[in-house]
C-alpha positions as CSV (number, residue, x, y, z in Angstrom):
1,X,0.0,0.0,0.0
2,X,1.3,3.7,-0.7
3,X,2.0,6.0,1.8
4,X,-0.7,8.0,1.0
5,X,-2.7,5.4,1.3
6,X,-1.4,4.8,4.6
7,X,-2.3,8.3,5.8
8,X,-5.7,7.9,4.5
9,X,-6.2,4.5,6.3
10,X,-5.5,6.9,9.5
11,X,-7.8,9.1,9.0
12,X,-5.9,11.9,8.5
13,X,-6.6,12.4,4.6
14,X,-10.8,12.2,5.0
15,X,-10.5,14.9,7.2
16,X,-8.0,17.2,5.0
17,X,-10.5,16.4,1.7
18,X,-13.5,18.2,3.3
19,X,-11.6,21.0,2.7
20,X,-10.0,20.5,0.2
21,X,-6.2,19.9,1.0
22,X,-4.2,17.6,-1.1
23,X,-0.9,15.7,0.1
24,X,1.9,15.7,-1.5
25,X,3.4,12.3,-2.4
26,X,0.1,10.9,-3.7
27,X,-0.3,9.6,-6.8
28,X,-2.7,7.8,-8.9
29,X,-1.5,4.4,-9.7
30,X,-4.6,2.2,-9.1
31,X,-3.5,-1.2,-8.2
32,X,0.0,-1.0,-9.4
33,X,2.1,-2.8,-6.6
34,X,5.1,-1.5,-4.4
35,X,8.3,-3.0,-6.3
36,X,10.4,-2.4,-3.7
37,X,8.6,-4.1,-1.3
38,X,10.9,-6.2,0.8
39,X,13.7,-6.5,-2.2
40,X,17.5,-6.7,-1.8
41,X,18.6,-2.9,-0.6
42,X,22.1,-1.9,0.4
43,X,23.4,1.2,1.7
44,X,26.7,3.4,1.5
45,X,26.5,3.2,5.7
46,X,23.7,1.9,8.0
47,X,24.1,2.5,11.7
48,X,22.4,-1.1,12.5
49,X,21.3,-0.2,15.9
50,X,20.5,3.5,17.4
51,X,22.0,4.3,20.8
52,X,18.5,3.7,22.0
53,X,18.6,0.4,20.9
54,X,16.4,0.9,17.7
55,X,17.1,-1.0,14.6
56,X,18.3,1.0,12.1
57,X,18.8,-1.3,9.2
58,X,18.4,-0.5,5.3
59,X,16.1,-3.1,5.1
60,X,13.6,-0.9,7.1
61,X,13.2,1.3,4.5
62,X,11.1,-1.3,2.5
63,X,9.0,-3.6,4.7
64,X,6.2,-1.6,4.1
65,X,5.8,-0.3,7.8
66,X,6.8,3.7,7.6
67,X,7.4,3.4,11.7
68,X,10.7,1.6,11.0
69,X,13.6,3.4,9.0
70,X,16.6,3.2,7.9
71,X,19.3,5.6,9.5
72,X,23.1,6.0,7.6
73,X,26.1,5.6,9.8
74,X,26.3,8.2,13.2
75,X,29.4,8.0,14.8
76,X,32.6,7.0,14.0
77,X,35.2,3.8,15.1
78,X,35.7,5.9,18.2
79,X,32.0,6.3,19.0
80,X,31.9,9.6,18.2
81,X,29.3,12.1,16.5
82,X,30.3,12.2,12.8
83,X,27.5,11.5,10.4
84,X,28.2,12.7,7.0
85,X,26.9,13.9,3.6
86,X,26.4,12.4,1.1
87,X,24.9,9.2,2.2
88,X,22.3,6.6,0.0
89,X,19.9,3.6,-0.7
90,X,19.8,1.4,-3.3
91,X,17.1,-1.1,-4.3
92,X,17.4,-3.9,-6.7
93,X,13.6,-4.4,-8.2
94,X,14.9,-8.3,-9.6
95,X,14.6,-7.5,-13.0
96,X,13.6,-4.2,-15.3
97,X,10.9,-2.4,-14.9
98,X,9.0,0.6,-16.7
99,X,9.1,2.9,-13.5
100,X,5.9,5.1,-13.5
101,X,6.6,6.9,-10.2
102,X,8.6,7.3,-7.0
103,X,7.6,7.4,-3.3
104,X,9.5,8.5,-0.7
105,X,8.6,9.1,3.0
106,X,12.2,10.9,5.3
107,X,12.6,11.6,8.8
108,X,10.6,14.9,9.6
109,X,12.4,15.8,13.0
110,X,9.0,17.0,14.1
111,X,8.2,18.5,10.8
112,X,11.2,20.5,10.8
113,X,14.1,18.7,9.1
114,X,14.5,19.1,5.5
115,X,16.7,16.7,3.5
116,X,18.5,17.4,0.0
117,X,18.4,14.7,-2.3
118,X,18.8,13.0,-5.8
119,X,16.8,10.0,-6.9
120,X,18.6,7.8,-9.9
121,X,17.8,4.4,-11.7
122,X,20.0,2.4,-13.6
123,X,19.3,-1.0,-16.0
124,X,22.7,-3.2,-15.1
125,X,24.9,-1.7,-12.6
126,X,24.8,-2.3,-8.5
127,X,26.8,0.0,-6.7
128,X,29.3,-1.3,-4.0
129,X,27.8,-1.0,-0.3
130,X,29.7,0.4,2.3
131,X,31.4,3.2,-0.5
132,X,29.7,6.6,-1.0
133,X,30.6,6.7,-5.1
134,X,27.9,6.2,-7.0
135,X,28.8,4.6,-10.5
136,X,28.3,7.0,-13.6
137,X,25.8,4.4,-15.3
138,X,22.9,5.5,-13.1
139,X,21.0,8.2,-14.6
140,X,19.2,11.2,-12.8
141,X,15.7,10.4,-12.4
142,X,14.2,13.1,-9.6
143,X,16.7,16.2,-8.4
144,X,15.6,17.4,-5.2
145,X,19.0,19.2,-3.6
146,X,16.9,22.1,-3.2
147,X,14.1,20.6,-1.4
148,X,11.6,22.1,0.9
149,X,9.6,19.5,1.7
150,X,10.2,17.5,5.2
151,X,8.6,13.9,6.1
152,X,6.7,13.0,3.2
153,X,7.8,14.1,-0.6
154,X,6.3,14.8,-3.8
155,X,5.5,12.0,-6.0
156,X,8.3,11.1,-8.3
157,X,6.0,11.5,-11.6
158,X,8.3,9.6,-14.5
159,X,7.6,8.9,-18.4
160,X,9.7,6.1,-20.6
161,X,11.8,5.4,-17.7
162,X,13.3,2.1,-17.5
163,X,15.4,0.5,-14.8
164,X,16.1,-2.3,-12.1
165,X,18.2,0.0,-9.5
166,X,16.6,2.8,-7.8
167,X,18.9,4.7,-6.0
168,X,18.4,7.4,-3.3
169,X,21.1,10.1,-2.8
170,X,20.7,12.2,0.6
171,X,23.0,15.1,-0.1
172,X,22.6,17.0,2.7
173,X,20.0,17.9,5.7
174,X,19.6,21.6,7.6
175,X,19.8,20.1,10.8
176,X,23.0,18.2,10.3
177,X,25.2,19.8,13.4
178,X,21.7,21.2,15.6
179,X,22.7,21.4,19.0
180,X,25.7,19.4,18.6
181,X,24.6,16.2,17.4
182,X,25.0,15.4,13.9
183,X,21.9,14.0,12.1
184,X,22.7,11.7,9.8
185,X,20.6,10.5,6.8
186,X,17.4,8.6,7.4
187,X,14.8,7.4,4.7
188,X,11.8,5.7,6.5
189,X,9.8,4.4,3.3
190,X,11.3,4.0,-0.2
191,X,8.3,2.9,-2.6
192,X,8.8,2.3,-6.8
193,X,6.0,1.6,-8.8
194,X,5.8,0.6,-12.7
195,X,5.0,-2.8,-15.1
196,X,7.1,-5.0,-16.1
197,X,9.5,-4.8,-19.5
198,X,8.2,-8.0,-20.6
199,X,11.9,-9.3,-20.5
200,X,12.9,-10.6,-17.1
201,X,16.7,-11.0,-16.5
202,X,17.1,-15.2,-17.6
203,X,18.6,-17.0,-14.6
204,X,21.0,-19.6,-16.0
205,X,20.1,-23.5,-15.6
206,X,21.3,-24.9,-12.1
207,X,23.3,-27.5,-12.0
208,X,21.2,-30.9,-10.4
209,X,22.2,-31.7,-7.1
210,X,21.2,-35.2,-6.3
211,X,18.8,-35.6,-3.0
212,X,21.1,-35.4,-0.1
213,X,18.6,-36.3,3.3
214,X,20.1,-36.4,6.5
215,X,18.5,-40.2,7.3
216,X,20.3,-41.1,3.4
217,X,16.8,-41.8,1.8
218,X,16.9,-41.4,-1.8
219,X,14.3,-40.5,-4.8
220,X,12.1,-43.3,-3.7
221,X,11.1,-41.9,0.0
222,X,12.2,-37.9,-0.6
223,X,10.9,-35.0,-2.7
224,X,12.6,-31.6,-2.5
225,X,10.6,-29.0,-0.7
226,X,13.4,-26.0,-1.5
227,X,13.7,-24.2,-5.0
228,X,10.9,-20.8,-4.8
229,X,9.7,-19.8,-1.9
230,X,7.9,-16.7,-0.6
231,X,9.6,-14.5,2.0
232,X,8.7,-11.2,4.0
233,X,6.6,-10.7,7.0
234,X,9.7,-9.1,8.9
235,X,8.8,-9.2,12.2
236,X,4.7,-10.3,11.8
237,X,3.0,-12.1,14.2
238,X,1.8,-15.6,13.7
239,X,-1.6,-14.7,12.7
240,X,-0.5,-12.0,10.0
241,X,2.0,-14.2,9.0
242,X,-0.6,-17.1,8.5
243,X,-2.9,-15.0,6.7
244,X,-1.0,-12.9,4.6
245,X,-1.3,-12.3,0.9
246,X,2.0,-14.0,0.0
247,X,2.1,-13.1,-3.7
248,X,3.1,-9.6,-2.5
249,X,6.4,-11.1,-0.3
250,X,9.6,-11.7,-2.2
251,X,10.5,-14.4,-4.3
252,X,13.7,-16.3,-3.1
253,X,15.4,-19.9,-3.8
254,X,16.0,-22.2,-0.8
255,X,18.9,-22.3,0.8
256,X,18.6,-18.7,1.6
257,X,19.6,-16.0,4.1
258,X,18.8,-12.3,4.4
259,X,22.1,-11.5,5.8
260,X,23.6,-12.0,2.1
261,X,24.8,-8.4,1.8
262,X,24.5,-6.5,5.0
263,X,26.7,-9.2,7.3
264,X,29.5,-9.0,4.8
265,X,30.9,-5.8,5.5
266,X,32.8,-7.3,9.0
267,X,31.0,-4.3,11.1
268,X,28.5,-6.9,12.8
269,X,25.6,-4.9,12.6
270,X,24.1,-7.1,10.2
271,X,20.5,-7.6,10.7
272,X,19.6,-10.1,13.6
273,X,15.5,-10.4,13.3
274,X,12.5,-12.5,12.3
275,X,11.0,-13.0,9.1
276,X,8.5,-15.6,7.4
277,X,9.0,-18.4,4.4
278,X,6.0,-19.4,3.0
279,X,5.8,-22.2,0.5
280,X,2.9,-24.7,-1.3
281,X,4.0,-28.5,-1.6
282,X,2.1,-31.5,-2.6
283,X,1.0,-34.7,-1.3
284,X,0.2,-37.0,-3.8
285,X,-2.4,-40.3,-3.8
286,X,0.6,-42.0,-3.6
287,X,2.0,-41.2,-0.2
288,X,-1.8,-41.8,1.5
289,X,-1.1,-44.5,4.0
290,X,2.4,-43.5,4.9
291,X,4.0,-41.7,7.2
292,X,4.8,-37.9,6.1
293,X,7.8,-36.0,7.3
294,X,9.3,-32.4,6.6
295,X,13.3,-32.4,7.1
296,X,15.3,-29.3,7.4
297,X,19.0,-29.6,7.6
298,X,19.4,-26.2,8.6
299,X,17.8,-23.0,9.6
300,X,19.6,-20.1,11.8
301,X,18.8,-19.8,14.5
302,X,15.3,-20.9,15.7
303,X,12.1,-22.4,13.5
304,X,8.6,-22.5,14.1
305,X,7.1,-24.5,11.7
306,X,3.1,-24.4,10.3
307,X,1.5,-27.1,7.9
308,X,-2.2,-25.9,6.9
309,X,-2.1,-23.3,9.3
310,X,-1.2,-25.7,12.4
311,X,1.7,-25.6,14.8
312,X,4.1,-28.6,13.7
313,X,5.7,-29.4,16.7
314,X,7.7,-27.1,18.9
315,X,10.4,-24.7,18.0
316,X,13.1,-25.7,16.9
317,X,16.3,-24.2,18.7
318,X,19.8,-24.3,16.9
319,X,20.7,-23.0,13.3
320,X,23.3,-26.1,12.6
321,X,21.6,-29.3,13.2
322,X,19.0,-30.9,10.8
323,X,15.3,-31.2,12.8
324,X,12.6,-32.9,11.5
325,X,8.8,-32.9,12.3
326,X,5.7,-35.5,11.4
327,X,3.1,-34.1,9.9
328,X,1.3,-37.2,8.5
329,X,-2.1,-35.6,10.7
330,X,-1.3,-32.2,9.0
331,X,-1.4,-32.7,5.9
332,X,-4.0,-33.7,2.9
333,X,-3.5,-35.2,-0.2
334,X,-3.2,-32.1,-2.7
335,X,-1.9,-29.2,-1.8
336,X,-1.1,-28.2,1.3
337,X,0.7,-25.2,2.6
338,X,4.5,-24.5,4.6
339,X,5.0,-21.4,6.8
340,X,8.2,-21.0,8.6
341,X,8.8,-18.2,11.1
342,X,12.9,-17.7,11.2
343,X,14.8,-15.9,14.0
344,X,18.0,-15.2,14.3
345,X,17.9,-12.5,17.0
346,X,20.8,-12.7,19.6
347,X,19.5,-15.3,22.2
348,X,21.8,-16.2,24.8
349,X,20.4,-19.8,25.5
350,X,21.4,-21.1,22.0
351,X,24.9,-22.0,21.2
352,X,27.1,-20.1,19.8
353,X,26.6,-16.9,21.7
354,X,29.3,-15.5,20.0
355,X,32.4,-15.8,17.7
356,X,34.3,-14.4,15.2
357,X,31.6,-15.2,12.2
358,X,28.0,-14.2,11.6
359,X,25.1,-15.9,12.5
360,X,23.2,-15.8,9.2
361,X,19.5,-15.9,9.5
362,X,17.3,-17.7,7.0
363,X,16.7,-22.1,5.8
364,X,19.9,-21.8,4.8
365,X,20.2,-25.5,4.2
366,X,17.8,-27.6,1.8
367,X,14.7,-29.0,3.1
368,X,12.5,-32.2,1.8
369,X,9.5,-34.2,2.4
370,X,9.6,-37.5,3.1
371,X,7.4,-40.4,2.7
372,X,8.2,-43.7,4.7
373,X,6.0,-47.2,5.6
374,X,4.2,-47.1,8.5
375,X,7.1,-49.5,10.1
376,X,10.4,-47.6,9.2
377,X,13.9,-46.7,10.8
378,X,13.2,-43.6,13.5
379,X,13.0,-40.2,12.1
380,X,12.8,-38.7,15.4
381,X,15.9,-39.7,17.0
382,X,17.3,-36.0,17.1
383,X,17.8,-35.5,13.1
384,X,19.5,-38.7,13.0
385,X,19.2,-41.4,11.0
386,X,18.3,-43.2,13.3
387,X,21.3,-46.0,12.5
388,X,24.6,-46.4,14.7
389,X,27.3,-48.4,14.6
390,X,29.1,-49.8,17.8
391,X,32.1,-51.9,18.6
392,X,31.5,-55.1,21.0
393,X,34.5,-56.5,23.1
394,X,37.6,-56.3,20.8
395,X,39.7,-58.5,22.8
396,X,40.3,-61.7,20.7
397,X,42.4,-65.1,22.1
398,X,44.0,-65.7,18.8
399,X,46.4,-63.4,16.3
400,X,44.3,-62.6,13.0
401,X,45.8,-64.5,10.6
């Protein structure tokens, strides 16, 4: 949903019509979706987390909730005031686009703090996060650096504009240095709307990896249950999360993990949240009368796991051992559907508490169904598979010839 429309579901716009008053920064897209919406962003500097705790990470700035935002860096290696100018945000849409137009929502400072900026959109170049040089391939879409409008801005209007970056450039803000404290760049909501080229980017042909369960079954007991999934929901509760329109989350391929870019910078301010995977998979006539099992081999840090809307079993606490639930009352023949709530928020009962390597959060490790005989090795031996090997008395009387 727009930011206007936001401000309208609050009431605040019904009032301002009766007389007349227009926002700024609303535009008339009809049912055009949000393209940004939870996509792959990366900053020139995030500060992570506020000094009052408050995540501050680049991904805020599009989950779709304008009370979250993303802040650039504040202080420097010796924790002390420096935020700087220029600062910016980059999206990555997934593939081309015909942009129509460009929401953006900034940190107001009560209404008083004004930002300078410059919106761009490039076709086929990233820029490098973590470096304020921005490369010369993205084009000038929106110049703003002598802006007087705070909190929410003026619809980015935009004709024959094609691109798969969107780019935000804070130049500047005229409250940098008030009363001492720098202000650094903040965006809070970051919305791009626009149809499709026609022409998605063509992902080249994986290479088949053979079926690879953690009890050994093969082809003949295991189907993969990784590949496309949906994923968003940052930080929704169960029954959001459950009830969500899912075509609007992201699109990703299992194994997956949200800290891909923004734990590889060595600062360790990566973001440490929740978010949901949501998936369809099918049980066929075939599999009626068996026993019915989802494996995970791995999923950072903790996993609560739904089949049809119902709890699977308890959460799952450790993001590097394989888990495994039966769901053979869960599920129907047809289709059924998977949510999985991920968390990989700092929680000091789960080992490692810390180290000198990230704990990426996502199912970063394939997961499959599996279909056994009612009378089968155990599946619920830990994530085993449920075989060991052990030596008797190796003592012998005679010399092995």
């Amino acid at each position: 949903m727009k930011l206007a429309k936001r401000l309208l579901a609050m009431g605040v716009a019904a009032a301002m019509c009766m007389t007349g008053f227009s926002f700024p920064g609303i535009s008339a897209q009809g049912t055009e979706e949000n393209l940004a919406l939870h996509k792959t962003v990366i900053a020139s500097s995030e500060e992570g987390t506020s000094s009052q705790g408050v995540d501050t990470h680049a991904v805020n700035a599009v989950d779709g909730n304008r009370s979250t935002w993303w802040t650039a860096r504040t202080k420097d290696e010796t924790g002390a005031w420096d935020a700087t100018y220029p600062e910016w945000l980059c999206v990555d849409l997934g593939e081309e686009y015909r942009i129509s137009s460009i929401e953006l929502e900034l940190e107001s400072k009560g209404g008083a703090g004004i930002y300078d900026y410059i919106v761009y959109g490039s076709t086929d170049t990233l820029p490098t996060a973590g470096e304020t040089d921005i490369p010369s391939a993205f084009e000038v879409l929106a110049d703003r650096t002598e802006n007087t409008v705070s909190g929410v801005q003026e619809t980015v209007n935009l004709t024959d504009t094609t691109a798969r970056y969107i780019l935000v450039e804070i130049t500047d803000c005229n409250q940098k240095m008030e009363a001492d404290n720098y202000v650094a760049a903040s965006i809070y909501e970051l919305e791009v709307y626009g149809t499709s080229t026609g022409t998605p980017e063509v992902p080249e042909e994986p290479e088949e990896i053979p079926i690879q369960t953690a009890s050994g079954r093969d082809e003949a007991y295991a189907w993969e249950i990784d590949g496309e999934w949906k994923f968003g929901g940052r930080l929704m509760s169960q029954s959001a999360a459950l009830s969500a329109n899912h075509d609007s989350w992201q699109t990703v391929t299992i194994p997956h993990t949200w800290n891909a870019v923004d734990a590889d910078d060595g600062g360790g301010n990566y973001d440490r949240t929740v978010y949901w995977y949501h998936k369809e998979f099918t049980v066929t006539q075939e599999m009626e009368g068996k026993r019915i099992y989802l494996e995970f081999l791995g999923v950072n840090t903790k996993a609560d796991v739904f089949v049809n809307g119902q709890r699977a079993g308890d959460t799952h606490k450790g993001g590097y051992t394989t888990f495994r639930y039966d769901v053979t009352d869960l599920v129907q023949t047809g289709t059924n559907t998977l949510d999985v709530q991920v968390d990989n928020r700092v929680d000091q009962s789960i080992a490692p508490i810390s180290g000198d390597f990230n704990i990426y959060g996502g199912i970063y490790k394939r997961a499959y169904l599996l279909a056994v005989e009612d009378v089968h090795v155990d599946l619920e031996d830990y994530g085993s598979s449920g075989l060991y090997l052990t030596t008797g008395n190796m003592r012998s009387q005679t010399r092995p010839e």
